[in-house]
Residue, then its C-alpha position, 0 to 999 in steps of 0.5 A: x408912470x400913469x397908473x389908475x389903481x385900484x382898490x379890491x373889491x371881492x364882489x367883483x372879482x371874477x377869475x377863480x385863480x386871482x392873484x398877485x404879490x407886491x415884494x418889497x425888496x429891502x436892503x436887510x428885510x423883505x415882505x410880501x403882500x398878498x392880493x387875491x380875490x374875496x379877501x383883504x391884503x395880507x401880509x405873508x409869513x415865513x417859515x418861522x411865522x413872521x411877517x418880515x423875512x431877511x433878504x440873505x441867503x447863506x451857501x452852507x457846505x452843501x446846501x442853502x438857507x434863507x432867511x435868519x438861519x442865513x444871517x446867522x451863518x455870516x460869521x461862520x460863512x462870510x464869503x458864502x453868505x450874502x446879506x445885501x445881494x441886490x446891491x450889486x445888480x447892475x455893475x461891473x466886477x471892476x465898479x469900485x462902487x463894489x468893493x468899496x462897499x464891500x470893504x466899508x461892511x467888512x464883507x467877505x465876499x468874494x467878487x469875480x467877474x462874469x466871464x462873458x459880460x463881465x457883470x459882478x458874479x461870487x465866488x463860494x469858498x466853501x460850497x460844492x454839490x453833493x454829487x461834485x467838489x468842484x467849486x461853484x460861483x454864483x451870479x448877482x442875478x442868480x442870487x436874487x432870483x433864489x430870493x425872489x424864488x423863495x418870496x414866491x414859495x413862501x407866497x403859494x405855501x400861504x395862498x395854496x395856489x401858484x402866483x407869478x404877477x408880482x410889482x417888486x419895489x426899488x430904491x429911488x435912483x435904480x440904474x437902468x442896468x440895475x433894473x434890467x439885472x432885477x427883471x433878469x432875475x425876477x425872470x430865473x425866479x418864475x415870476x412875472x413883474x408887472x412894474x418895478x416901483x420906488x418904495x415910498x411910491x408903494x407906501x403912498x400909494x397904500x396911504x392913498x388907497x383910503x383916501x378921497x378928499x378934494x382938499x390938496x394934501x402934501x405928505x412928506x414921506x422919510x424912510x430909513x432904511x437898512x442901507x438908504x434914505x429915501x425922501x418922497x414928496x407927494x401931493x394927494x387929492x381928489x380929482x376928477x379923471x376920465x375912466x373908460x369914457x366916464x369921468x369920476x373923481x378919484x383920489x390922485x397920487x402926484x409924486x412932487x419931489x424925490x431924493x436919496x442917500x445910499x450912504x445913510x441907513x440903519x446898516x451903517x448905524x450898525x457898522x458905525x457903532x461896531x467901530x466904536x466897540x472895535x476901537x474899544x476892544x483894540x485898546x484893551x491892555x491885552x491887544x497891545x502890539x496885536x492887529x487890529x480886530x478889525x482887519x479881522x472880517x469875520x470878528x467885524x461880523x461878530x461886532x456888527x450883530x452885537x452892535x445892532x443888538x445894542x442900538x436897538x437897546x439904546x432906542x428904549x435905554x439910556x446904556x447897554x453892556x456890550x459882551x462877546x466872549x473870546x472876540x480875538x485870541x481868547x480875548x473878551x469883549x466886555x463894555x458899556x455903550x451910552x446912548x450919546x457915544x453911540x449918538x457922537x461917533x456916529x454923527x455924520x449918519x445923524x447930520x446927513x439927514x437935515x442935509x437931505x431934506x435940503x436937498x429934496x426941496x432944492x428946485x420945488x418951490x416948496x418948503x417944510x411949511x407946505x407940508x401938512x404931514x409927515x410918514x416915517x417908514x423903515x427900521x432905522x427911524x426907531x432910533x431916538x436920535x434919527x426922530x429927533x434930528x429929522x423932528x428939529x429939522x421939519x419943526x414937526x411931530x413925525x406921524x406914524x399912521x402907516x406901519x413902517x414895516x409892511x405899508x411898501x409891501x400893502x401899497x406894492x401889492x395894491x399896484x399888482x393887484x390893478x396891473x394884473x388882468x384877472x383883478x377888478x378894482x376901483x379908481x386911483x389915480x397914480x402919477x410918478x416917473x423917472x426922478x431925473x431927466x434922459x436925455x439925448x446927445x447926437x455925435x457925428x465922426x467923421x470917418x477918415x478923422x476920428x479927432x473931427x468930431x461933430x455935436x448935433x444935438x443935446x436935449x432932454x427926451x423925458x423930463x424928470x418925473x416923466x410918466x411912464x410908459x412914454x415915447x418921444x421923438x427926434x428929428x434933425x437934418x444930417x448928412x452923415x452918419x452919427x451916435x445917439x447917446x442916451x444919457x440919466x442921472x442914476x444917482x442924487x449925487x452922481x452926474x449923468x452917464x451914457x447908459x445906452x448908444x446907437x449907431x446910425x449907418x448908411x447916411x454918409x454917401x447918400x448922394x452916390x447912390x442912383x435912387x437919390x441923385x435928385x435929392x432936395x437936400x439931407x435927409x430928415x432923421x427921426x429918431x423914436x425913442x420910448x420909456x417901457x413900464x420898467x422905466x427902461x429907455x430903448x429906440x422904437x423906431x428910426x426913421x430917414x426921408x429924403x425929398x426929391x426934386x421934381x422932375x423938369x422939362x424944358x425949364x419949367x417944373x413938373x409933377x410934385x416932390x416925392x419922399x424916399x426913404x433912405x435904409x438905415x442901419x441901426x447898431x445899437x449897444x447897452x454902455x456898461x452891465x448889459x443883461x442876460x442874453x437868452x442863452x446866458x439865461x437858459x444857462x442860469x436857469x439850469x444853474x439854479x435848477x441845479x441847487x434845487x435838485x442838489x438839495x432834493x438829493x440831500x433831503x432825500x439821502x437825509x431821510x435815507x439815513x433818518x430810516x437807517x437810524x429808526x431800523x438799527x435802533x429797531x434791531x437793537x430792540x428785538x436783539x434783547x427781545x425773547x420771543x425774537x431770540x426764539x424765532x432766529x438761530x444764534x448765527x442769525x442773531x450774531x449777523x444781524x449785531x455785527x450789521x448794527x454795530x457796523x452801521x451806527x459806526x458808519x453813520x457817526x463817521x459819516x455825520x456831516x460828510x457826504x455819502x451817495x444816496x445808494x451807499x445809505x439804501x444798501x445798508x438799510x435794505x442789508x439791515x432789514x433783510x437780516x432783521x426781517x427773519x425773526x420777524x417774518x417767523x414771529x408773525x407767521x406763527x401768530x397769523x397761521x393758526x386764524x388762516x388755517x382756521x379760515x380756510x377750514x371755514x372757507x372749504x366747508x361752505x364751498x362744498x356746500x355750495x358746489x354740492x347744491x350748485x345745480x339744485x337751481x341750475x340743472x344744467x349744470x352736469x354731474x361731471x363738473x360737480x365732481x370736479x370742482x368737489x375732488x379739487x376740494x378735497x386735494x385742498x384739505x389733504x393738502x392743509x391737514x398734511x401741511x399742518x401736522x408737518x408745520x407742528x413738528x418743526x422748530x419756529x426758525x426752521x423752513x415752514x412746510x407752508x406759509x398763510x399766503x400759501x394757505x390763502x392763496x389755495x382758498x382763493x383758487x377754489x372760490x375761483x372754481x366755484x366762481x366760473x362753476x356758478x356762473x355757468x351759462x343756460x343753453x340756448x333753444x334754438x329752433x330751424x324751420x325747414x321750407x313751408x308748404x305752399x298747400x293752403x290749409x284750414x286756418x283752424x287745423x294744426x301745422x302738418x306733420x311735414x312740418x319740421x320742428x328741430x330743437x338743439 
């Protein structure tokens, strides 16, 4: 890929709303970092406010969890929970790939196949809806997206605005299928990946952006991570490149050489190290005779936290007591691990190192002595003896100028941050492509024999580290019809398999048709074939031209050759995992959207039974209180502690178990339907006496007013006056004989009037004097009957035949 990058400059930022995320999807962590406008790159927090959050997701009974409450849900949950879920983008159920690493990570989850593509789904033992038990199964996609879905939360909560362009990084050798499955589910999760991105690529290029040196630079960058090792070689320098018409010298990142292991990684340390405490605790006296615990996933599990709890004791100590209480069986765990039999049992981890470096240089024509640094990068180069061995084999001090944990992240970021077209950024230069070669093979069948088969072509399309995006073309001369197969190397140490195939019709038989009678020969087939910003090959174009004799005419030649073009019919198909179609995507979505609205549910049936809890303790309180034992009758009382003492037995028997978000809503409304008597009376009593009060007030300046209401507006006429007066006086009758009929009766008795009752009287009357106040002036109006057409004096007054009528 041929990127130039670009560093963020806030001054020149001009969209309000700019932003993009770089995820570095990691095997056992991910992090985030952030690009907006008029700030540095950040780092994301997770809910706890760390800056690394583990890449897990559990399905707990009804409900899912991220991050460390996940991972600490694997021994209880092991089928439901899923630590490592990108692992298994891109293969089918049947992959032994699968459920050998399943099996090597005593790993309890449970691989089904999708019934329709036959992609690697899960299925949850313990999970349902809370609105069905029918049990539930999850896709690989599914899965991830939740995960990305939760990164992209975790990015908007810190951002405080909506975010989807998004670079997400890849392990080195990322299947073409396993690529497709990521932006499947990058897609489910509302983002919009611009690239996907190696994560040493992504460290480089954060270690590049404060670079701008015209002296070659080769940085050999190591990461370890949780279930890979990931060697990068790349040269920096500073060159110069032609941007927008202008030439300038930019820092250029040149990715030389690439290798990986996914067989070598801190996970496997763990794993590693908790065989060595298995194998100890079977040889305890009192194992003898039993099975061994490690046919026991979920004690493995157990063995694997404690394991890694030690190995990252052992990195700063010399030994560490390993201790589970009750492993198997009432049986404890109980030992000393030294660093050197941690360092001796896991050998083949440690020797797999060198090997890889071996491996890296294999073919470039370099060596360790072109090297001017080293970078580690990722958690498992903290182990003591990881530095040691990869220090031997570089005959160097390993550099540490980059923070190991979050430069994939800065650097994944920094490349979004140039893809999205809402930043504006300053030039790098970043050149990197596919680490192994695609390559094209033709076959022709022939139709009636099958065994007869024909290889026309074998040549690489795109060498390794071809830039992308790309494009090259093909073109060859046949007769028949054929298959293009594209081949890739998806692995450092896999061959080369077919990961797409094209059948091209309608070539055989040429010669019969009318149009192509006068054919020069078979047709010249070109075959256009491009590499997307993904990294994904896919046929652009296909095309077929037949040259036509030229026409003759008493043996001499005649006018020039023509081109036709021949139909071709194209039948292309994805060889293995092939990605979600749109209604297999519409139906992920929705699955997806299930989850959440299944967990809004139970978030809302929780607080439900929060504000039952808060009332019943809240009735309890007023049952032992006496001025509410005043205000409510002994039956009153007796109904209301029945109600309490049902309801707190109800929600203890229910306690973890569901229950309808209307069966809790009925209870409480009951609850406080009841409650409210004593309540309702304790607060009429005390609001009654300042209502009367105020509406006494409220009535005596009323009549004020209605009484001097015409002494400004004398039109107003007597009749209204005395009106609105008679309304005001029913009014205070009626407040004096409800008063002393309210004071002879008990407080829980019916009242003979409520302060809403007396506000409401009050308020009525305002309106009274309101619509009296606003009371219009008469018009004058006058009409003039026809004027005299006899001259008078200018002088004189009108006649008195002119008539002047007022109304």
């Amino acid at each position: 890929m041929t990127l130039l990058l670009f560093v963020l400059v806030s001054s020149f930022i001009h969209h309000a709303a700019s932003a993009a995320i770089g995820i570095d999807l990691g095997t056992e962590f991910l992090k985030i970092g952030l690009a907006t406008q008029g700030k540095t790159f950040q780092i994301v927090e997770n809910s706890a406010s760390k800056r690394k959050t583990a890449t897990a997701i559990s399905f707990q009974r009804r409900e899912r969890a991220f991050e460390d409450t996940a991972v600490g849900k694997k021994s209880r949950f092991g089928a439901d929970t899923f630590l490592y879920p990108q692992r298994f983008l891109g293969l089918l159920a049947n992959d032994t790939a699968a459920t050998e690493l399943l099996s090597a990570l005593y790993d309890e989850a449970r691989v089904v196949a999708d019934p329709e593509r036959g992609t690697i789904a899960f299925e949850l033992n313990e999970f349902t809806f809370a609105d069905e038990e029918a049990k539930a199964n999850v896709t690989a996609e599914e899965v991830v997206a939740m995960i990305l879905r939760h990164a992209k939360v975790l990015a908007e909560r810190q951002l405080r605005a909506a975010v989807t362009d998004c670079v997400v990084t890849i392990p080195t050798f990322f299947s073409q299928s396993a690529r497709r499955a990521l932006l499947d589910a990058a897609d489910l999760a509302g983002l919009n990946p611009l690239g996907l991105v190696p994560a040493n690529v992504a460290a480089a290029t954060h270690y590049g952006s404060n670079r701008l040196d015209k002296k070659p630079h080769v940085v050999l960058f190591v990461n370890l991570g949780a279930m890979s090792l990931e060697l990068s070689l790349v040269r920096f320098v500073a060159a110069e490149q032609k941007i927008k018409d202008k030439k300038s010298v930019v820092e250029t990142i040149t990715v030389l050489a690439e290798h990986n292991n996914d067989k070598v990684g801190g996970y496997f340390l763990d794993v590693c190290l908790a065989e060595l405490l298995a194998d100890r605790f079977d040889a305890l006296p009192s194992r003898r005779g039993t099975t061994s615990i490690r046919q026991t996933p979920r004690s493995m599990q157990r063995l694997i936290r404690e394991a890694k709890k030690a190995k990252e004791i052992l990195s700063s100590n010399k030994a560490t007591n390993a201790h589970i209480e009750s492993l198997a069986d009432g049986v404890d765990l109980d030992t000393t691990v030294e660093r050197s039999d941690f360092e001796t049992h896991c050998a083949a981890q440690f020797d797999a190192l060198p090997a890889a470096i071996d491996a890296l240089f294999e073919g470039t024509g370099l060596g360790v002595g072109d090297i001017d640094e080293v970078e580690v990068l990722g958690g498992g180069i903290r182990v003591p003896k990881v530095q040691e061995v990869l220090s031997a084999r570089l005959k160097r001090e390993l550099g540490a100028h980059l923070n190991g944990d979050e430069a994939m992240a800065l650097g994944a970021a920094f490349i979004a941050a140039n893809l999205s077209t809402s930043l504006k950024v300053k030039p790098i230069a970043l050149n990197y492509g596919l680490p192994a070669p695609v390559r094209l093979v033709l076959r022709s069948v022939e139709p009636n024999d099958t065994t007869n088969v024909t290889f026309l072509r074998n040549t690489t399309l795109f060498p390794a580290r071809s830039k992308y995006p790309g494009r090259a073309t093909v073109s060859f001369v046949h007769n028949r019809d054929l298959d293009a197969f594209f081949l890739v190397r998806e692995a450092a140490s896999s061959p080369e398999r077919a990961v797409a195939v094209v059948g091209l019709e309608n070539i055989t038989g040429f010669e019969e048709l009318p149009a192509f009678k006068r054919a020069a020969g078979p047709p010249k087939v070109t075959l256009g074939v491009g590499l997307n910003q993904w990294g994904l090959v896919f046929l652009e174009s296909v095309q077929a031209l037949v040259e036509e004799l030229p026409a003759e005419d008493e043996g001499k030649k005649k006018g020039k050759p023509a081109k036709l073009k021949l139909d071709v019919f194209v039948n292309s198909a994805l060889v293995g995992p092939r990605p979600l179609s749109q209604a297999q995507m519409k139906a992920s979505t929705s699955r997806i959207q299930h989850f959440d609205d299944n967990e809004a549910l139970l978030r809302r049936i929780g607080e439900a039974r929060n504000r039952l809890e808060s009332a019943l303790y809240s009735a309890k309180e007023h049952l032992e209180n006496e001025e509410y034992a005043r205000a409510t009758t002994e039956e009153e009382r007796a109904e209301l502690a029945a109600i309490v003492k049902r309801d707190e037995q109800w929600l203890e028997d229910t306690e973890g178990n569901y229950v309808g978000l209307k069966q809790v809503q009925d209870r409480l409304d009951e609850l406080k339907k009841a409650l409210q008597k004593g309540i309702y009376r304790l607060e009429e009593e005390k609001n009654r006496p300042g209502a009367i009060e105020e509406a006494r007030r409220g009535l005596t300046d009323l009549e004020k007013k209605i009484s001097r209401v015409n002494e400004n507006k004398p039109w107003i006429g007597e009749d209204l006056i005395s009106a609105a007066l008679r309304k005001l006086s029913e009014a205070k009758e009626w407040l004096d004989h409800k008063v002393a009929e309210q004071a002879v009766r008990k407080i829980y008795e019916d009242f003979a009037f409520t302060v809403s009752d007396v506000k409401q009287r009050l308020q009525d009357l305002r309106q009274v004097f309101n619509h009296l106040a606003n009371t219009p002036k008469p018009r004058k109006t006058t009409i003039k009957t026809e004027e005299k057409t006899e001259e008078k004096p200018a002088a004189t007054k009108p006649s008195d035949s002119d008539e002047h009528i007022e109304l």
